[in-house]
PDB file of N, CA, C, O and CB in Angstrom:
ATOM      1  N   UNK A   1      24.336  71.230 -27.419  1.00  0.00           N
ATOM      2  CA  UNK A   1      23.194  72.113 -27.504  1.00  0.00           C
ATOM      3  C   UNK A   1      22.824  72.584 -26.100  1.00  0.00           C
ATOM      4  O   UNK A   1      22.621  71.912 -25.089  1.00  0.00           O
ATOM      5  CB  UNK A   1      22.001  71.406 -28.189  1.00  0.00           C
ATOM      6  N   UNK A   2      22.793  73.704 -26.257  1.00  0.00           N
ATOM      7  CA  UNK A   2      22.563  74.211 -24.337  1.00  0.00           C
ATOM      8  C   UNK A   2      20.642  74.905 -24.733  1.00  0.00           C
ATOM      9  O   UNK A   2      20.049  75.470 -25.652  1.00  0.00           O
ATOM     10  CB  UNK A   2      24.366  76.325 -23.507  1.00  0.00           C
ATOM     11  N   UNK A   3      20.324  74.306 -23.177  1.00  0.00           N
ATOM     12  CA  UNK A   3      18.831  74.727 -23.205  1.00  0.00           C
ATOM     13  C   UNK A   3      18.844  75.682 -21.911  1.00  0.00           C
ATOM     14  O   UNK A   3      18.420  75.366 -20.799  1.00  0.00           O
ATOM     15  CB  UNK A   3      17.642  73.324 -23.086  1.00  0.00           C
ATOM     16  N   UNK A   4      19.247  76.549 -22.169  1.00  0.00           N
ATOM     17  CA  UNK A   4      19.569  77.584 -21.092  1.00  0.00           C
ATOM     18  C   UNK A   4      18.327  78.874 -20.816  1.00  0.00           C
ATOM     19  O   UNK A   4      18.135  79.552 -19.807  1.00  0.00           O
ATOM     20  CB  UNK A   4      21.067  78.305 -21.622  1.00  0.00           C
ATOM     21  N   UNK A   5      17.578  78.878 -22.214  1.00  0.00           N
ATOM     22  CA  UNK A   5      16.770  79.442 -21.558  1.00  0.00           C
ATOM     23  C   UNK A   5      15.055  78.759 -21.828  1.00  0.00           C
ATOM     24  O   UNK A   5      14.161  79.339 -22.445  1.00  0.00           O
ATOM     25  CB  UNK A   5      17.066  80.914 -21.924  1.00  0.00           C
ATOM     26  N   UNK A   6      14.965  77.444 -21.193  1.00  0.00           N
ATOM     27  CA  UNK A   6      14.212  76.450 -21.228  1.00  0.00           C
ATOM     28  C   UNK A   6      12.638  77.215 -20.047  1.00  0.00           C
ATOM     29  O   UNK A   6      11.420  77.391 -20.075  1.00  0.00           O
ATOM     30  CB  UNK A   6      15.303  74.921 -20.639  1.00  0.00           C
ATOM     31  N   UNK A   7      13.744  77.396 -19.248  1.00  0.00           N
ATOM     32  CA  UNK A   7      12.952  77.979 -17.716  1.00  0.00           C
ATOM     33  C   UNK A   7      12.218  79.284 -18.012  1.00  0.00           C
ATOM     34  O   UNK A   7      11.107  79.388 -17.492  1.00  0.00           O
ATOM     35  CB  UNK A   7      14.165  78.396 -16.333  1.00  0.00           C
ATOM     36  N   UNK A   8      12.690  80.376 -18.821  1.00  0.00           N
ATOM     37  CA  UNK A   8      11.634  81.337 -19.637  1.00  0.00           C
ATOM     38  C   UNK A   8      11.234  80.996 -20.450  1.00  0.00           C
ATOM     39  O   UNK A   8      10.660  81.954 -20.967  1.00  0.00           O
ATOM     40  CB  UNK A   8      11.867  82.376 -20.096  1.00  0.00           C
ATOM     41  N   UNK A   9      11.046  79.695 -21.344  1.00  0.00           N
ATOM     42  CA  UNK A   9      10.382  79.440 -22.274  1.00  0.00           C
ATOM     43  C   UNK A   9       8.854  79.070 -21.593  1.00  0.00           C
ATOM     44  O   UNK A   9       7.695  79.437 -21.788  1.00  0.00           O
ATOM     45  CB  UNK A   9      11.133  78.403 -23.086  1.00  0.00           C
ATOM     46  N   UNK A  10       9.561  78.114 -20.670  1.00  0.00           N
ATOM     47  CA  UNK A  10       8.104  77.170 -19.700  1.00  0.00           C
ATOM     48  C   UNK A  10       6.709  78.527 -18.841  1.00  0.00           C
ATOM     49  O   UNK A  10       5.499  78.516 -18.612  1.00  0.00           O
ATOM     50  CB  UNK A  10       9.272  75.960 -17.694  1.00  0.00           C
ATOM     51  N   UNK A  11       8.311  79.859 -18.571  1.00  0.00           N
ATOM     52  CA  UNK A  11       7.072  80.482 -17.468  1.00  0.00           C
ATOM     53  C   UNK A  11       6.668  81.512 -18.332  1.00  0.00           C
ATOM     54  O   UNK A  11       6.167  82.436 -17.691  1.00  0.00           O
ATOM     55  CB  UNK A  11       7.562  81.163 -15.777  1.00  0.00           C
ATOM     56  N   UNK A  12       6.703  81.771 -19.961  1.00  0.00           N
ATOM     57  CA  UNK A  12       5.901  82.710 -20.876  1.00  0.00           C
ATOM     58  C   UNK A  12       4.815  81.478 -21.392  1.00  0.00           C
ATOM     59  O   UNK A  12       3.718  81.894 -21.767  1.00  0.00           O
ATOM     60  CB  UNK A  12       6.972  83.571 -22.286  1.00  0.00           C
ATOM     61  N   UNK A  13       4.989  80.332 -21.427  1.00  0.00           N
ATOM     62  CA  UNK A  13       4.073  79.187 -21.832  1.00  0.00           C
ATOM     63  C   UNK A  13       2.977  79.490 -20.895  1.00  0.00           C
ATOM     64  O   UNK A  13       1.828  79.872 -21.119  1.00  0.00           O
ATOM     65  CB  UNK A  13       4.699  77.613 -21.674  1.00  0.00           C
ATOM     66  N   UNK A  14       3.590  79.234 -19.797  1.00  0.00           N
ATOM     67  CA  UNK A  14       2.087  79.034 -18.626  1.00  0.00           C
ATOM     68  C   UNK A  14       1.642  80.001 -18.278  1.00  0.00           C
ATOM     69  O   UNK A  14       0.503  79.913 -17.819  1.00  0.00           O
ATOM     70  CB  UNK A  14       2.175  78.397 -17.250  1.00  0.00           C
ATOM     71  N   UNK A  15       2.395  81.606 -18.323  1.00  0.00           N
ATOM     72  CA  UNK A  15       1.859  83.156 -18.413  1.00  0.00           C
ATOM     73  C   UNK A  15       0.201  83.106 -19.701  1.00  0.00           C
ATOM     74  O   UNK A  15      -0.993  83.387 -19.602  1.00  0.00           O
ATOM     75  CB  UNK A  15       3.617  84.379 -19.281  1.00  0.00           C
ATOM     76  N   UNK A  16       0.949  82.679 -20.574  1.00  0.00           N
ATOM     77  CA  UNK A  16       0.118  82.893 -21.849  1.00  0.00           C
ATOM     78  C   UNK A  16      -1.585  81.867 -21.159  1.00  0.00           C
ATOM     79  O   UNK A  16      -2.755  82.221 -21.014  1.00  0.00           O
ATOM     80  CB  UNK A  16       1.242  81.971 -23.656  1.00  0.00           C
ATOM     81  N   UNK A  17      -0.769  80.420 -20.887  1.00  0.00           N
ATOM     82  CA  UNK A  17      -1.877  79.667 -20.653  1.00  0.00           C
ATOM     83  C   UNK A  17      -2.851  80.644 -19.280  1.00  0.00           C
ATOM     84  O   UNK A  17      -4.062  80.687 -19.497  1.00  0.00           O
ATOM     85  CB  UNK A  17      -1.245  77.958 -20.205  1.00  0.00           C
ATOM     86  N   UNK A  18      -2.460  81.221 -18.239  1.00  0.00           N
ATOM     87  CA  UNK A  18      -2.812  81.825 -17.389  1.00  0.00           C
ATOM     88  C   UNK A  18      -4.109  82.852 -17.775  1.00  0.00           C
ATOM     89  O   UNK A  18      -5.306  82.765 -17.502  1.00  0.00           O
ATOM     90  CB  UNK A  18      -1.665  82.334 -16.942  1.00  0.00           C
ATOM     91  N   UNK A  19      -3.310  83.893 -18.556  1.00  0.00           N
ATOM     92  CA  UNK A  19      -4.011  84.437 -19.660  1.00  0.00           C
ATOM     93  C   UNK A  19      -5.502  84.010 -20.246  1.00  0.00           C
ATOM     94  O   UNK A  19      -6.503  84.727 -20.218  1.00  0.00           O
ATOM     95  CB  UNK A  19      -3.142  84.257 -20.617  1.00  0.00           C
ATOM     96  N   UNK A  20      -5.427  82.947 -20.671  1.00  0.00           N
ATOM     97  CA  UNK A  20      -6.477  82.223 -21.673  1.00  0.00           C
ATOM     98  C   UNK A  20      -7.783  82.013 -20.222  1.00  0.00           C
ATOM     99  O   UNK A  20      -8.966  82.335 -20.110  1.00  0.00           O
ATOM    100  CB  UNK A  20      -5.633  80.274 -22.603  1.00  0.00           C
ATOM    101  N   UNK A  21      -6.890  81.388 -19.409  1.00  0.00           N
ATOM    102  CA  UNK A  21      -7.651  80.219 -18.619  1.00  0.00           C
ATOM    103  C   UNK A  21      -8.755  81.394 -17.764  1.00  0.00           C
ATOM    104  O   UNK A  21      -9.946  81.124 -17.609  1.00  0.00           O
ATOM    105  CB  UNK A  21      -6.362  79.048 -17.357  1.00  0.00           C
ATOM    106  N   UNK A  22      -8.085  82.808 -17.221  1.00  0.00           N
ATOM    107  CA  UNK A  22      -8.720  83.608 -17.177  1.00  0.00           C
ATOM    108  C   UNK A  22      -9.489  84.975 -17.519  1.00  0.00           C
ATOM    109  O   UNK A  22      -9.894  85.983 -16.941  1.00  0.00           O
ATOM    110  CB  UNK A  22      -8.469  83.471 -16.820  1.00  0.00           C
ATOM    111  N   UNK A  23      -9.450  84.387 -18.852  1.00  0.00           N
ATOM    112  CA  UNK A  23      -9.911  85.807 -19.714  1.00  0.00           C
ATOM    113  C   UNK A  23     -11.386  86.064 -19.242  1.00  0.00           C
ATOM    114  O   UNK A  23     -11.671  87.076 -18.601  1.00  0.00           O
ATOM    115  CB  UNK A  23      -9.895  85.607 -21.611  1.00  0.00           C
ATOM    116  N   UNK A  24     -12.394  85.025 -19.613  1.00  0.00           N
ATOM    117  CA  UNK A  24     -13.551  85.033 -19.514  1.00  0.00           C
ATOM    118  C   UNK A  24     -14.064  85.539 -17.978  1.00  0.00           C
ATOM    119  O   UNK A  24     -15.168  86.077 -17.896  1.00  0.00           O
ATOM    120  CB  UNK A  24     -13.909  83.758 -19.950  1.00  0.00           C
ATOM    121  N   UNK A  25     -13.054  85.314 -16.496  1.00  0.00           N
ATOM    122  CA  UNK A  25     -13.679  84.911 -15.679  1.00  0.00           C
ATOM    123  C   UNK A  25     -13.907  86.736 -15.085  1.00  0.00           C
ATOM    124  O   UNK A  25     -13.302  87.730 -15.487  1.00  0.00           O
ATOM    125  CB  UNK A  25     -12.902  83.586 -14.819  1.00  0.00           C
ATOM    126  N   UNK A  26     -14.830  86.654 -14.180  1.00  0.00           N
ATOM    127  CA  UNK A  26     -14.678  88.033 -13.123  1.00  0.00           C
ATOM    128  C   UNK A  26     -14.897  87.922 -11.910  1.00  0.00           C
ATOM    129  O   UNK A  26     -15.662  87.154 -11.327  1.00  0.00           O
ATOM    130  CB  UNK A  26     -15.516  89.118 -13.345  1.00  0.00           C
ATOM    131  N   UNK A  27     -14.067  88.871 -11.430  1.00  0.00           N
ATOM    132  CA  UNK A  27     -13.495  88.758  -9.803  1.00  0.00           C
ATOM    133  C   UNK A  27     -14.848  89.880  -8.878  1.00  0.00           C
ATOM    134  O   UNK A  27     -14.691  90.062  -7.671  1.00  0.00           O
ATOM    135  CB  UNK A  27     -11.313  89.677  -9.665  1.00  0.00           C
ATOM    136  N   UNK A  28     -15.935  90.453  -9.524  1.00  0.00           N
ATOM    137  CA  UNK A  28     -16.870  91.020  -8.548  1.00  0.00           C
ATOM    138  C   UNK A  28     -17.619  90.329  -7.797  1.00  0.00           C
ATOM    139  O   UNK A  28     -18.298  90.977  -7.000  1.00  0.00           O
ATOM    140  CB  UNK A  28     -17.637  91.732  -9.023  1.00  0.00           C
ATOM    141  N   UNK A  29     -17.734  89.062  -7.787  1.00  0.00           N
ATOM    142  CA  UNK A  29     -18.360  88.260  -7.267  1.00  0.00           C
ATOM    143  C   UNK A  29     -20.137  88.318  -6.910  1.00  0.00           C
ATOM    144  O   UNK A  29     -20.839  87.929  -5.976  1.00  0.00           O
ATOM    145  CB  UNK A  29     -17.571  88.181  -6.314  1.00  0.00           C
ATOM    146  N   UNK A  30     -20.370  89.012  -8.186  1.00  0.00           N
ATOM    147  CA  UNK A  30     -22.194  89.202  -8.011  1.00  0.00           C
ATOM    148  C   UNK A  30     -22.905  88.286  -9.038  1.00  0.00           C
ATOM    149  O   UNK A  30     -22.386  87.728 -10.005  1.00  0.00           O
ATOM    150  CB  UNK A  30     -22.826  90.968  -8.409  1.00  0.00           C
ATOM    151  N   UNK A  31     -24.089  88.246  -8.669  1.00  0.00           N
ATOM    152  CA  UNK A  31     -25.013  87.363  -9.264  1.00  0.00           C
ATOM    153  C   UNK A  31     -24.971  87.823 -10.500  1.00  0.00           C
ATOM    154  O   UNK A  31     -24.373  88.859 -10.792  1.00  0.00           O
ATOM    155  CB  UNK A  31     -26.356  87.292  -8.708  1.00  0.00           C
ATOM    156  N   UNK A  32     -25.846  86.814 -11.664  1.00  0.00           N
ATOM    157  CA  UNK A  32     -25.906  87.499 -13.068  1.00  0.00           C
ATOM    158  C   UNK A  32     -26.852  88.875 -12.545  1.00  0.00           C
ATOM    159  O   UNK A  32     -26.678  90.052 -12.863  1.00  0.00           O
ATOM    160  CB  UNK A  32     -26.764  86.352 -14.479  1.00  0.00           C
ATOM    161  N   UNK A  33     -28.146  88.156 -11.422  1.00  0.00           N
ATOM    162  CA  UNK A  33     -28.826  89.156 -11.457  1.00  0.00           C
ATOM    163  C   UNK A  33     -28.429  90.396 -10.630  1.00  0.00           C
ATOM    164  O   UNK A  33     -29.343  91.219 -10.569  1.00  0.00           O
ATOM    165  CB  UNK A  33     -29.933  88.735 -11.201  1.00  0.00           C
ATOM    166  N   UNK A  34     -27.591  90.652 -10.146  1.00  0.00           N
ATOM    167  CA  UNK A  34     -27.120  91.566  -9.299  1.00  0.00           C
ATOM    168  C   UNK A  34     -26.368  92.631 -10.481  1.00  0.00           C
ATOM    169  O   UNK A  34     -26.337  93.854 -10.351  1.00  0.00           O
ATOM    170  CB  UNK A  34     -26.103  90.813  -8.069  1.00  0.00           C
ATOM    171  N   UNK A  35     -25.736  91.814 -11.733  1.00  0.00           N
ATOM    172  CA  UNK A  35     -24.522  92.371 -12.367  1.00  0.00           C
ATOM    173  C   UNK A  35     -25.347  92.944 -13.711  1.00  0.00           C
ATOM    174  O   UNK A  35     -24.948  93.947 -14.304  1.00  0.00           O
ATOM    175  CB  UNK A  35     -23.163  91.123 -12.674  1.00  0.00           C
ATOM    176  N   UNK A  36     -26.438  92.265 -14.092  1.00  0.00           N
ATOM    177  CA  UNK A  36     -28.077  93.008 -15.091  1.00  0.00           C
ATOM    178  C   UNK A  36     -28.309  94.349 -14.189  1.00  0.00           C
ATOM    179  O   UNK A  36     -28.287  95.451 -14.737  1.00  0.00           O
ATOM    180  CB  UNK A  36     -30.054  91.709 -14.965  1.00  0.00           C
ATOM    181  N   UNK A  37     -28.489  94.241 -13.054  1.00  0.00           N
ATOM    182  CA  UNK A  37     -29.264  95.404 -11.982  1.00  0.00           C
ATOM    183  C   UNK A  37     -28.078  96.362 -12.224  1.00  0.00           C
ATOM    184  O   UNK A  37     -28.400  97.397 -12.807  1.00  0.00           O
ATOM    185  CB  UNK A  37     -29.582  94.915 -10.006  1.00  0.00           C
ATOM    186  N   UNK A  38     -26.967  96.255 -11.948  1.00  0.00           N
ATOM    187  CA  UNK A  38     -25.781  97.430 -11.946  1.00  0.00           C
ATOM    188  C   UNK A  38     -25.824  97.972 -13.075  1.00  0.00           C
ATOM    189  O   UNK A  38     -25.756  99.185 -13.275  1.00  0.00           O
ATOM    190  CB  UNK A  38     -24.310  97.025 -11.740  1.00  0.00           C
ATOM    191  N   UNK A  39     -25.987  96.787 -14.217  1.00  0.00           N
ATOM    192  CA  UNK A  39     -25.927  97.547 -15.778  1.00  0.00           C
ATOM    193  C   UNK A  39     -26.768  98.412 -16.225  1.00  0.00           C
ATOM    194  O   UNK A  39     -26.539  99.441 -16.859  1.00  0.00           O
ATOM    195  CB  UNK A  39     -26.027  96.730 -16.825  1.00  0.00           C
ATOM    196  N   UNK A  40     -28.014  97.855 -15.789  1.00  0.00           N
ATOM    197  CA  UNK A  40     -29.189  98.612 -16.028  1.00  0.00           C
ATOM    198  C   UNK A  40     -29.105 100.070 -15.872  1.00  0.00           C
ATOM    199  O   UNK A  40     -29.218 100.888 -16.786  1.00  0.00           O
ATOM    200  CB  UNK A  40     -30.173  98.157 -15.212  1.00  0.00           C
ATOM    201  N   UNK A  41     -28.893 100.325 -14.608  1.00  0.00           N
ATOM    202  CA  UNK A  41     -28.936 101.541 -13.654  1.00  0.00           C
ATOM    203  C   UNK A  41     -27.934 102.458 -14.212  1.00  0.00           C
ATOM    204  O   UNK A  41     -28.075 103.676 -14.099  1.00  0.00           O
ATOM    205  CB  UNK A  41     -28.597 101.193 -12.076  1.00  0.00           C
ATOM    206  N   UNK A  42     -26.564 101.739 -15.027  1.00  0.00           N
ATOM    207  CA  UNK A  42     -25.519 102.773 -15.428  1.00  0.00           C
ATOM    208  C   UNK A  42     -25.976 102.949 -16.523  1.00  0.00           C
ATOM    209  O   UNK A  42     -25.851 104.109 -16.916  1.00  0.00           O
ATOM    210  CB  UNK A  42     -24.059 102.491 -15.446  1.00  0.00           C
ATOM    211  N   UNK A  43     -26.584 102.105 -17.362  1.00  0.00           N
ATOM    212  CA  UNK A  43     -27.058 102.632 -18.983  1.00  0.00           C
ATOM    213  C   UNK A  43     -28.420 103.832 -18.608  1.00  0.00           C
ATOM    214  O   UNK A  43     -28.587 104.922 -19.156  1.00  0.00           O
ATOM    215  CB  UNK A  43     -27.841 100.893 -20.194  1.00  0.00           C
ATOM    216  N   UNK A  44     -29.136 103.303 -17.681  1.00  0.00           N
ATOM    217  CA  UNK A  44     -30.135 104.149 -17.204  1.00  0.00           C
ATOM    218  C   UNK A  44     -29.637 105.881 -17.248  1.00  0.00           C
ATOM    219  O   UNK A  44     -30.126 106.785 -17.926  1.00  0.00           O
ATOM    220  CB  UNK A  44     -30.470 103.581 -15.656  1.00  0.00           C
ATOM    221  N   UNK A  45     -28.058 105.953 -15.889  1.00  0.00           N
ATOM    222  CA  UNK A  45     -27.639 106.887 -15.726  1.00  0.00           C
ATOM    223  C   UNK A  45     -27.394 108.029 -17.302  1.00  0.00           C
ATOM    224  O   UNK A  45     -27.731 109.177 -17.596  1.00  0.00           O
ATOM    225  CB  UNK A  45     -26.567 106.392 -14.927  1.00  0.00           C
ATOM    226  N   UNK A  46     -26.342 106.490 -18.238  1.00  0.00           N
ATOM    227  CA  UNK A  46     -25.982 107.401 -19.660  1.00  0.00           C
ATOM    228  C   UNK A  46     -26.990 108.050 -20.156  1.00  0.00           C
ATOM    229  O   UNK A  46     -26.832 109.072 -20.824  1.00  0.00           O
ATOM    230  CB  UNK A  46     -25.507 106.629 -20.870  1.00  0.00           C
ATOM    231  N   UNK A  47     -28.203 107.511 -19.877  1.00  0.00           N
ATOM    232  CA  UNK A  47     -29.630 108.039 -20.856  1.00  0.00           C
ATOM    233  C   UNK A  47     -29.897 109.555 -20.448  1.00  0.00           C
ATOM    234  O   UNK A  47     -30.154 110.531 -21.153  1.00  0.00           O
ATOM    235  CB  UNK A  47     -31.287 107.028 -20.454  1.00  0.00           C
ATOM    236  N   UNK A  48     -29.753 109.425 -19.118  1.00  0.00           N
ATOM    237  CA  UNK A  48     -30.528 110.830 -18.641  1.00  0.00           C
ATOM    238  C   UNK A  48     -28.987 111.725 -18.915  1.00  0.00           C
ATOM    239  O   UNK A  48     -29.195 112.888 -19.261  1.00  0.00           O
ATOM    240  CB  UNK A  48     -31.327 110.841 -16.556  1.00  0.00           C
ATOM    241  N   UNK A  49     -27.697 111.388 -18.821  1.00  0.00           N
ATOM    242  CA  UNK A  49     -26.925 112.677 -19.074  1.00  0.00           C
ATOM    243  C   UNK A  49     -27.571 112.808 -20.331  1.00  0.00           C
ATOM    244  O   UNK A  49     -28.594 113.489 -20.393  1.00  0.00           O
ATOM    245  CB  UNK A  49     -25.213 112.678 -19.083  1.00  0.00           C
ATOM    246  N   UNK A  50     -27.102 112.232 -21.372  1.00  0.00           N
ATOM    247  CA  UNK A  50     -27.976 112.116 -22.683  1.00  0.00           C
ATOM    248  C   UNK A  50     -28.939 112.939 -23.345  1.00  0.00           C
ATOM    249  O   UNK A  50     -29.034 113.552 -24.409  1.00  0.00           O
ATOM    250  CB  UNK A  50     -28.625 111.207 -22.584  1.00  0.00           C
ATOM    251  N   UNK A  51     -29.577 112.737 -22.380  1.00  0.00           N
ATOM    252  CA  UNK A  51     -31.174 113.622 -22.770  1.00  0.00           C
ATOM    253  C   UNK A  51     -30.922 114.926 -22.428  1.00  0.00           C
ATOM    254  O   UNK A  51     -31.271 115.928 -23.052  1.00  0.00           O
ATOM    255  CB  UNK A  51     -32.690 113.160 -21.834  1.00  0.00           C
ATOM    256  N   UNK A  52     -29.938 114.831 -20.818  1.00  0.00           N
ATOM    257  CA  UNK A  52     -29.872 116.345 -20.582  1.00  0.00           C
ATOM    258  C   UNK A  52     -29.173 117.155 -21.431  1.00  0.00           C
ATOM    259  O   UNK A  52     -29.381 118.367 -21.381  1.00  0.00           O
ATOM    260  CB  UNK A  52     -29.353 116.639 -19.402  1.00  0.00           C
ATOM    261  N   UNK A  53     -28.263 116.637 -22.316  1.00  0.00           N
ATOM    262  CA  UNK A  53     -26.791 117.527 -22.645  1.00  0.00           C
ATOM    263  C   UNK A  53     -28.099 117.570 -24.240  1.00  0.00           C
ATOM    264  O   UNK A  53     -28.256 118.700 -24.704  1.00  0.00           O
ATOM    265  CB  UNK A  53     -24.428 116.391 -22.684  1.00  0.00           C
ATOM    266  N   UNK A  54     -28.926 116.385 -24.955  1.00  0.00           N
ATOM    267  CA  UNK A  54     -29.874 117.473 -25.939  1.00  0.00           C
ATOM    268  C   UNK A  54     -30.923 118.342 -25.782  1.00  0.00           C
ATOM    269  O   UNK A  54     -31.249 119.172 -26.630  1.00  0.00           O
ATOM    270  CB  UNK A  54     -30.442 116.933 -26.770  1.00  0.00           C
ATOM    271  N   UNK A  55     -31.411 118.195 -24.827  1.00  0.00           N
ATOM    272  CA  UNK A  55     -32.568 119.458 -24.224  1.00  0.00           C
ATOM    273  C   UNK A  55     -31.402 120.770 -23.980  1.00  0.00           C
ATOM    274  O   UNK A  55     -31.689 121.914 -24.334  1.00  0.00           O
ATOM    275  CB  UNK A  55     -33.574 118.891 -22.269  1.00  0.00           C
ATOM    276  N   UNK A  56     -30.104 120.447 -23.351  1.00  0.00           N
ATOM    277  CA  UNK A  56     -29.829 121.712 -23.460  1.00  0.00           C
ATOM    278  C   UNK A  56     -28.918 122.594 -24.675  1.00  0.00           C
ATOM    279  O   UNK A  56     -28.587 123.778 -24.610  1.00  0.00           O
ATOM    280  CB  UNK A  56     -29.326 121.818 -22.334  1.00  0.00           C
ATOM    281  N   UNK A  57     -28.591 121.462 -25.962  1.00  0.00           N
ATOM    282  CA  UNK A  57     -28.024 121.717 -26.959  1.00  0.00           C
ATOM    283  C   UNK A  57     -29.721 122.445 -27.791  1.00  0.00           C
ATOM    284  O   UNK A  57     -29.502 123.235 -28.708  1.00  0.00           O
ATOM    285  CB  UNK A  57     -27.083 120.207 -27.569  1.00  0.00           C
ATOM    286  N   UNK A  58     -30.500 122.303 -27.622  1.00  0.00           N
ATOM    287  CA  UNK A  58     -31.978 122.631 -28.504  1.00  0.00           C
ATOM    288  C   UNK A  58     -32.335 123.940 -27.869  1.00  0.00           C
ATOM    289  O   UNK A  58     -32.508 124.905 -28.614  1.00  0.00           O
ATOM    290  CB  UNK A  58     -33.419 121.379 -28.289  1.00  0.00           C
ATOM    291  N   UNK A  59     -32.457 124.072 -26.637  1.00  0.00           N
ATOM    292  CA  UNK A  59     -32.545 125.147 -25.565  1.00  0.00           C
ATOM    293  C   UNK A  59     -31.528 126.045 -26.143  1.00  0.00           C
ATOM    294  O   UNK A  59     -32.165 127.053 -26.445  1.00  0.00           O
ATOM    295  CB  UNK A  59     -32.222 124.667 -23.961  1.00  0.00           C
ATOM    296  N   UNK A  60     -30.358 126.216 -26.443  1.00  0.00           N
ATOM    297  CA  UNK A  60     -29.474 126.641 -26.757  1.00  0.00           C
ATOM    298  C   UNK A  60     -29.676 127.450 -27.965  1.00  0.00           C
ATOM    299  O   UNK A  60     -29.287 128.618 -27.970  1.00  0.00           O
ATOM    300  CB  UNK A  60     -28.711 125.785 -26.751  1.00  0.00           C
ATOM    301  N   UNK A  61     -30.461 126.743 -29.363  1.00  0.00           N
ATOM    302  CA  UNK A  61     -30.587 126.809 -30.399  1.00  0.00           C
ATOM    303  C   UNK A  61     -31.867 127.646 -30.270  1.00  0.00           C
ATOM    304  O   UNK A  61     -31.954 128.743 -30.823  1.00  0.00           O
ATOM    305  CB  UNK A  61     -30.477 125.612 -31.044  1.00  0.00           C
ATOM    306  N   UNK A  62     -32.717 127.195 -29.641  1.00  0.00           N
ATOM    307  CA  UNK A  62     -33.889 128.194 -29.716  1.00  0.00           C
ATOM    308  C   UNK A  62     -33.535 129.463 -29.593  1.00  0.00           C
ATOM    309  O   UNK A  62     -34.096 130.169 -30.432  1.00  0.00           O
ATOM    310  CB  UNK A  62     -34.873 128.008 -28.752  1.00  0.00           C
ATOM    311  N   UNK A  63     -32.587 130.222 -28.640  1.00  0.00           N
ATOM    312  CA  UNK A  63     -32.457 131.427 -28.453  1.00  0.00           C
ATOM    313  C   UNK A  63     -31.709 131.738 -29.296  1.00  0.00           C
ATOM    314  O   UNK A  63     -31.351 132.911 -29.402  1.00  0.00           O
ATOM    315  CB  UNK A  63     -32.163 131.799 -27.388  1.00  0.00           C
TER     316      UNK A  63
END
């Protein structure tokens, strides 16, 4: 019985485990509260395109 390809079995094993071990983690290195403050500010940002693109879809409609 030849175990010839033992050595890609082991480094898709520990790829996969690699995988797992860092799914959860993140590499920005900011506080929760630093990484709430960024979120905030970009959902903030979506709101106002948002609002702008229906004030000017209504604006639109009025005329």
């Amino acid at each position: 019985m030849t175990r010839g390809n033992q050595r890609d079995l082991a480094r898709q094993k520990n790829l996969k485990k690699q995988a797992e071990l860092n799914k959860g983690k993140r590499n920005d290195n900011l506080t929760v509260e630093q990484r709430k403050a960024r979120d905030a500010e970009v959902m903030r940002e979506k709101q106002r395109k948002k609002e702008a693109a229906e004030s000017h879809q209504q604006m639109s409609k009025v005329k």
